[in-house]
mmCIF file of the C-alpha atoms, coordinates in Angstrom:
data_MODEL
# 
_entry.id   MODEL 
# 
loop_
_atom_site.group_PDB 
_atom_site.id 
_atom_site.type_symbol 
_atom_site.label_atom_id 
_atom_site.label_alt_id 
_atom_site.label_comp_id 
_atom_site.label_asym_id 
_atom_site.label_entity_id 
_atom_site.label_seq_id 
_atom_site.pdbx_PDB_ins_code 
_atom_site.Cartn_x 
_atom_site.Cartn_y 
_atom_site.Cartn_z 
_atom_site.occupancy 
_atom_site.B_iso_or_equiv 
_atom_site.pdbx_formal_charge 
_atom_site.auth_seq_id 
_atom_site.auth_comp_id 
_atom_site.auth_asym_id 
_atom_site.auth_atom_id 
_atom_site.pdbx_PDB_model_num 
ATOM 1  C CA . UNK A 1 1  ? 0.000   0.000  0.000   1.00 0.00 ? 1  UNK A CA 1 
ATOM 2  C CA . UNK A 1 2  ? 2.658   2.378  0.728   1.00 0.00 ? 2  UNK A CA 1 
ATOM 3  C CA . UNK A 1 3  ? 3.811   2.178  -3.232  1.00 0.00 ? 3  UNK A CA 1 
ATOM 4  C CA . UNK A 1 4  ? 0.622   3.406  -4.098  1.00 0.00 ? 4  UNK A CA 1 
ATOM 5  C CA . UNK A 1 5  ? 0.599   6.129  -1.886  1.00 0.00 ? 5  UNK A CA 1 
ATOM 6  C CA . UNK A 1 6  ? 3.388   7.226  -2.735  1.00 0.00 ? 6  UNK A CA 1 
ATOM 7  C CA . UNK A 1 7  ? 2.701   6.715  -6.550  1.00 0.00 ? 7  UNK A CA 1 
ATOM 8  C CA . UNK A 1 8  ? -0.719  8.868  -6.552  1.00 0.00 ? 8  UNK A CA 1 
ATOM 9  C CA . UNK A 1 9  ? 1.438   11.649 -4.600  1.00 0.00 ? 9  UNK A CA 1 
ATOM 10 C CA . UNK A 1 10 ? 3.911   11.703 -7.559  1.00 0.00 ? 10 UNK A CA 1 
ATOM 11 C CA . UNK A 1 11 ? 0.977   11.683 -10.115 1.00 0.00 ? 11 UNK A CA 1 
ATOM 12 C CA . UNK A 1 12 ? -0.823  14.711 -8.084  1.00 0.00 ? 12 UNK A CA 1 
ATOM 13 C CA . UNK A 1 13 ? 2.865   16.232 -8.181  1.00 0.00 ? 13 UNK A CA 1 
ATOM 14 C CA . UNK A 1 14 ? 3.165   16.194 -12.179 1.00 0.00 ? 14 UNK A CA 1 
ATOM 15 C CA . UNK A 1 15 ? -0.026  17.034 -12.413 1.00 0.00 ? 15 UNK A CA 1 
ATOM 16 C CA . UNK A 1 16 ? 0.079   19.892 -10.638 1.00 0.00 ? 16 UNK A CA 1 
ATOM 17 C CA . UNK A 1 17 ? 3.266   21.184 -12.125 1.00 0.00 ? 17 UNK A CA 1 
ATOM 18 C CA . UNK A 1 18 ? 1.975   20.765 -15.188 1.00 0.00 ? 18 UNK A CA 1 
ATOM 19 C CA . UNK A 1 19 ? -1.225  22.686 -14.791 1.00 0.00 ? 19 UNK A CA 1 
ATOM 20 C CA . UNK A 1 20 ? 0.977   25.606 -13.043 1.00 0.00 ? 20 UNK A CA 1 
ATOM 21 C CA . UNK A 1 21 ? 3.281   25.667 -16.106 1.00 0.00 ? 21 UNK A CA 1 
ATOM 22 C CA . UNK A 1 22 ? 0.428   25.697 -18.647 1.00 0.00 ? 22 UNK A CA 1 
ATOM 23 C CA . UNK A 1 23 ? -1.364  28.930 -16.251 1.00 0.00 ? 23 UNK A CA 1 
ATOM 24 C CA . UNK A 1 24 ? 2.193   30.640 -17.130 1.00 0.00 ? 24 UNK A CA 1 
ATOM 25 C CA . UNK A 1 25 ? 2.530   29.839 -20.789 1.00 0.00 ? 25 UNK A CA 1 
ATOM 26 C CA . UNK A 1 26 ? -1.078  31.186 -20.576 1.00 0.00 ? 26 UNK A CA 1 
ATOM 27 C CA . UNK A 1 27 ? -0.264  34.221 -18.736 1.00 0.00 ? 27 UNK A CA 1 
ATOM 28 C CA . UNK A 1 28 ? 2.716   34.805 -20.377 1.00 0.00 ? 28 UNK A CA 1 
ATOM 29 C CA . UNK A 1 29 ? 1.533   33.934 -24.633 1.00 0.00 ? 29 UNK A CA 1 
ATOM 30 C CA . UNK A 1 30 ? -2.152  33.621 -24.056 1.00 0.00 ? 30 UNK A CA 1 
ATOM 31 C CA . UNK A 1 31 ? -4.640  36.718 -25.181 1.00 0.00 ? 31 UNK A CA 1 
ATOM 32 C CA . UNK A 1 32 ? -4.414  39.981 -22.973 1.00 0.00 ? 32 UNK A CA 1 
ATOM 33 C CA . UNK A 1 33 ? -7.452  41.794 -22.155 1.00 0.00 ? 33 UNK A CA 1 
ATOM 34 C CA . UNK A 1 34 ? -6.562  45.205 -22.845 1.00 0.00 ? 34 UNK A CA 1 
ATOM 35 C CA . UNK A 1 35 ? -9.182  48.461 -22.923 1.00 0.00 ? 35 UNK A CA 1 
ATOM 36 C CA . UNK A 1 36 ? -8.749  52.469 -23.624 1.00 0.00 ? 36 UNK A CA 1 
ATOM 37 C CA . UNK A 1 37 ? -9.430  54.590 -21.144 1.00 0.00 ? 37 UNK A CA 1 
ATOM 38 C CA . UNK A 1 38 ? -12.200 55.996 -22.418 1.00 0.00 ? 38 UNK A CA 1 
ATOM 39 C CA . UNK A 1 39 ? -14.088 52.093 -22.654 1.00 0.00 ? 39 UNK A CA 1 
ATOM 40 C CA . UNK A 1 40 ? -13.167 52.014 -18.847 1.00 0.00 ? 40 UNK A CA 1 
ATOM 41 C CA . UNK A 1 41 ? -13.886 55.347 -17.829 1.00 0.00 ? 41 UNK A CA 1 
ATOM 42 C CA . UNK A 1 42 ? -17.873 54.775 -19.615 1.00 0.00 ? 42 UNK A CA 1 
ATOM 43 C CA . UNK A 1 43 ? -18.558 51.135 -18.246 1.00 0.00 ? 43 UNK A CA 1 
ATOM 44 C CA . UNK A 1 44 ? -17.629 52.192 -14.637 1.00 0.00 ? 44 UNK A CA 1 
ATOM 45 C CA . UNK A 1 45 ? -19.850 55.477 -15.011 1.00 0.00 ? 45 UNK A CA 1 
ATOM 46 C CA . UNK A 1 46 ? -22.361 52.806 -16.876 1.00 0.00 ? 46 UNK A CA 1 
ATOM 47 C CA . UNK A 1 47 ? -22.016 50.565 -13.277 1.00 0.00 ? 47 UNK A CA 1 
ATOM 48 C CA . UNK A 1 48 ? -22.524 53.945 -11.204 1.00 0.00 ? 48 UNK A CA 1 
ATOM 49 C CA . UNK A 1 49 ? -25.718 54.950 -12.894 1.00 0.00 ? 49 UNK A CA 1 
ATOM 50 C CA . UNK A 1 50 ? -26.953 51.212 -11.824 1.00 0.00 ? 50 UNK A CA 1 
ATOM 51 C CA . UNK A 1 51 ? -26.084 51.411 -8.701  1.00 0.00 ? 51 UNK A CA 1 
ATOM 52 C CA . UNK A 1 52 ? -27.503 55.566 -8.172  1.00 0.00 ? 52 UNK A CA 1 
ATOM 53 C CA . UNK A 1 53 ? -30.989 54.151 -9.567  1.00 0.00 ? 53 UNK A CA 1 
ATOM 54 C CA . UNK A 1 54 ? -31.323 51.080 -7.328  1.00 0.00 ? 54 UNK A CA 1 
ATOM 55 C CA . UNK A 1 55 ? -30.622 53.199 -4.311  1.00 0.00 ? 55 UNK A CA 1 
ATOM 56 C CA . UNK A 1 56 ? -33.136 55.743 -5.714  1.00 0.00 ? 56 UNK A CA 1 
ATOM 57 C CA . UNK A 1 57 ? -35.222 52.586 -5.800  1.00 0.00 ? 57 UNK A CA 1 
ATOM 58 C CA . UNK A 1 58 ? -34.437 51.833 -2.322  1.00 0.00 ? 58 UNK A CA 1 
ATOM 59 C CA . UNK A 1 59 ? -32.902 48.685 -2.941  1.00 0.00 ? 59 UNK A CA 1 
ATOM 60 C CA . UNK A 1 60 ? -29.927 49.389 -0.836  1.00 0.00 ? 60 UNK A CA 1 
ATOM 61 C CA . UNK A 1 61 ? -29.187 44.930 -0.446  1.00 0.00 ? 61 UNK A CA 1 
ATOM 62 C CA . UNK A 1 62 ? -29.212 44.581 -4.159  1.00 0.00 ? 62 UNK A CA 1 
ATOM 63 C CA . UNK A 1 63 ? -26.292 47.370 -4.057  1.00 0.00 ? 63 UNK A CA 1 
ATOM 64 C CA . UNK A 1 64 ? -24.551 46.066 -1.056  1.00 0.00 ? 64 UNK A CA 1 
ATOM 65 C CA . UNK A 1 65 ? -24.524 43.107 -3.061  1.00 0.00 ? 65 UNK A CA 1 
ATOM 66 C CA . UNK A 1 66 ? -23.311 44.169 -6.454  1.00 0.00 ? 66 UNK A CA 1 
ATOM 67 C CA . UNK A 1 67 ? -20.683 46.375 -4.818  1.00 0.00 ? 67 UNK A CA 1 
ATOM 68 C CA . UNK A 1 68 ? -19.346 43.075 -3.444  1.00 0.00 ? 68 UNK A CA 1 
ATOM 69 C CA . UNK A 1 69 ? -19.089 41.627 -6.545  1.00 0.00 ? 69 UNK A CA 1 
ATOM 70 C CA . UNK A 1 70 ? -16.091 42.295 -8.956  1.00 0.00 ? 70 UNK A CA 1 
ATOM 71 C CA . UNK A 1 71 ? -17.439 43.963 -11.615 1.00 0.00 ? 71 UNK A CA 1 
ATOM 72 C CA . UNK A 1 72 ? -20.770 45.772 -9.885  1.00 0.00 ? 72 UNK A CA 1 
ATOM 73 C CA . UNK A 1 73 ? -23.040 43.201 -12.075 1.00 0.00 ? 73 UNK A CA 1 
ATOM 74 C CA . UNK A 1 74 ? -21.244 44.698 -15.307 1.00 0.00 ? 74 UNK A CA 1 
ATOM 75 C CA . UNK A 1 75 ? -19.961 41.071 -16.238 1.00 0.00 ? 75 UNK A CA 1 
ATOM 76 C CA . UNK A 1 76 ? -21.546 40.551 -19.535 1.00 0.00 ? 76 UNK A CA 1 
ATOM 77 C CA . UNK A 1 77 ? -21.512 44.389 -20.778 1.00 0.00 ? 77 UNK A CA 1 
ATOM 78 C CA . UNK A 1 78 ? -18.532 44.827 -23.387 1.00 0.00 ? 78 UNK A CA 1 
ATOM 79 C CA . UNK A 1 79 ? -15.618 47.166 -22.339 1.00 0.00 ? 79 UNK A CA 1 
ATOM 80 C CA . UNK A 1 80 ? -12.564 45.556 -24.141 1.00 0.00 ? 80 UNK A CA 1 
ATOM 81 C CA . UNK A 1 81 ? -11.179 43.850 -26.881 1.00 0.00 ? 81 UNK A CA 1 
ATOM 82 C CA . UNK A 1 82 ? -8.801  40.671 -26.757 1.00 0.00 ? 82 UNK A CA 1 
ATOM 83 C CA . UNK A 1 83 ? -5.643  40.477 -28.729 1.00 0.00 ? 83 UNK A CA 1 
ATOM 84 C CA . UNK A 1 84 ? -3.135  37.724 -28.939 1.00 0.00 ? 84 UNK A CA 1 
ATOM 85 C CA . UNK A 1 85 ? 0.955   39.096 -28.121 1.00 0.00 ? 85 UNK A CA 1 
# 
């Protein structure tokens, strides 16, 4: 039993080097995410205005909540393009 043990640790080990050096390949080669300021600059004031008329609203938990999140509930609104290095 102990051959095994140690067998699945050295599988777990390669695997898990391997997925680490594919994240850097990918972080290194992979597309960037890049975005003028301007396309920044009007999603955030796009995320404000949400957030101004739910509190006008008076749904002050459903703002709580999206200020929580990463991207104030913006995730599927365009505000880049992706290009390959």
């Amino acid at each position: 039993m102990k051959s095994t043990d140690t067998t699945s640790e050295v599988a777990r080990f390669r695997q898990n080097q391997s997925q680490q050096e594919n994240s850097a390949r990918w972080g290194m080669y992979g597309p960037a995410v890049v975005a003028n300021h301007e396309a920044i600059t009007a999603r955030m004031e796009r995320g404000a205005e949400r957030l101004l008329k739910l509190i006008a609203e008076g749904k002050h938990e459903e703002v709580a909540v999206l200020m929580e999140t990463k991207a104030w509930g913006l995730e599927g609104e365009p505000c880049h393009t992706t290009t390959a290095f």
